[in-house]
C-alpha positions as CSV (number, residue, x, y, z in Angstrom):
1,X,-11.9,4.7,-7.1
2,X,-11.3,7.3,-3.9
3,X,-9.8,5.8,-0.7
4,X,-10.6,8.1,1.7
5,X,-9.1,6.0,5.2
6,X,-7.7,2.4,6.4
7,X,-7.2,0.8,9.0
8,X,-5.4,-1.6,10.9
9,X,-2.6,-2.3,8.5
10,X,-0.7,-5.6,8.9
11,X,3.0,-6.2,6.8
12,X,2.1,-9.8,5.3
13,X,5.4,-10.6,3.2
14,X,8.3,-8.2,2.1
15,X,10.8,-8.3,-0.6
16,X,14.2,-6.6,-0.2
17,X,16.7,-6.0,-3.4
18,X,19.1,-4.3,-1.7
19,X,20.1,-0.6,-2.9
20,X,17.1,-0.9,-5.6
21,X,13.6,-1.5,-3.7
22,X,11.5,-2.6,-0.9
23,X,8.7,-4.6,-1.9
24,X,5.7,-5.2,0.6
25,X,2.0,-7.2,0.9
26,X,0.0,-5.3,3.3
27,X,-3.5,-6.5,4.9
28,X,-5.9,-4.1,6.0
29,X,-9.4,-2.7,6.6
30,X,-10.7,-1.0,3.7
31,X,-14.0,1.1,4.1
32,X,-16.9,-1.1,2.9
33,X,-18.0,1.4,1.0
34,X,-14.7,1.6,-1.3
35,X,-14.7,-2.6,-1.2
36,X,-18.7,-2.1,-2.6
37,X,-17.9,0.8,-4.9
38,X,-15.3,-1.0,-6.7
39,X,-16.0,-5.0,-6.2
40,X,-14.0,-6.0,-4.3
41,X,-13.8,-8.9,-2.5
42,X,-9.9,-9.8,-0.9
43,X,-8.3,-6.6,-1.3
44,X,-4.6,-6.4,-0.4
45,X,-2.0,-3.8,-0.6
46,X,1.1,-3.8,-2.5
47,X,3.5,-1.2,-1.9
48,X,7.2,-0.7,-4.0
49,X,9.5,1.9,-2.3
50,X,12.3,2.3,-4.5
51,X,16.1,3.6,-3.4
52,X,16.7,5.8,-6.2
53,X,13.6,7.8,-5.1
54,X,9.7,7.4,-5.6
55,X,7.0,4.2,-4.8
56,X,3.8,2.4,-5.9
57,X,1.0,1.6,-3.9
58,X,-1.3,-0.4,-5.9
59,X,-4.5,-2.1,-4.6
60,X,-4.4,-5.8,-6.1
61,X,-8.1,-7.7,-5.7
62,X,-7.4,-11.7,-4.9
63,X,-10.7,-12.8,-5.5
64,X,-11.3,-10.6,-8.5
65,X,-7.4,-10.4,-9.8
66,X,-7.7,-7.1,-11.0
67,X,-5.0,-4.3,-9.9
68,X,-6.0,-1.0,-8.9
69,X,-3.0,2.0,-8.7
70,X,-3.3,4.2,-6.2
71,X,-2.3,8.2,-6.6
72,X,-2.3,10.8,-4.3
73,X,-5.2,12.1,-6.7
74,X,-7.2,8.6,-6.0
75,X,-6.1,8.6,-2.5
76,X,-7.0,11.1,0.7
77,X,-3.3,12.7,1.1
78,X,-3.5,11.4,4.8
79,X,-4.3,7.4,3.8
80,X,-1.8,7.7,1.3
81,X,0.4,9.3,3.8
82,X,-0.6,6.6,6.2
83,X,0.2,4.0,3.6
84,X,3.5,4.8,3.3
85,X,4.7,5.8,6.1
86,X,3.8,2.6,7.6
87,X,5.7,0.7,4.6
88,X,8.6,2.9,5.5
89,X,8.6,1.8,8.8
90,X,8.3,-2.1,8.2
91,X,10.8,-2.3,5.3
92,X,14.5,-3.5,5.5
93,X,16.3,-0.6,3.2
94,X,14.2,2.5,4.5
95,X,13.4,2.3,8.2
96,X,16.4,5.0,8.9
97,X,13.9,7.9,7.3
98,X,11.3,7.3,10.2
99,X,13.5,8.0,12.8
């Protein structure tokens, strides 16, 4: 599993414990390719940001239920830049660091 770009990325739900994380659903595009590679069928994103330091991006499957985790290894370091950077932005806790 190698996700090399996505697009259009849309915040569906969020989760805020204050002072401890940031919790987000994320819609977007994947490349068909990566939704054929891997089976796919409702791929979502779910990203943790946590205040101490660190996050998870994870790729969880609705029609399949299975959970994929996403690394900067697994991950072009621009998507996973991308990712991020656009969690940052539409979480409650974190949105300070963007500006």
């Amino acid at each position: 599993m190698y996700l090399n770009a996505i697009d259009n990325l849309q915040l569906y739900s969020q989760l805020s414990l204050t002072r401890v994380e940031d919790r987000m659903l994320i819609k977007a595009d994947f490349p068909q390719k990566f939704i054929e590679e891997n089976n796919l069928v409702d791929p979502f994103l779910y990203v943790t940001i946590y205040a101490r330091g660190g996050e998870r991006v994870r790729v969880i499957d609705e029609g399949t239920t299975k959970i994929y985790h996403l690394t900067e290894a697994t991950t072009s370091p621009l998507t996973y830049h991308q990712i991020l950077t656009f969690a940052i932005e539409h979480s409650k806790q974190f949105q300070h660091l963007t500006s």
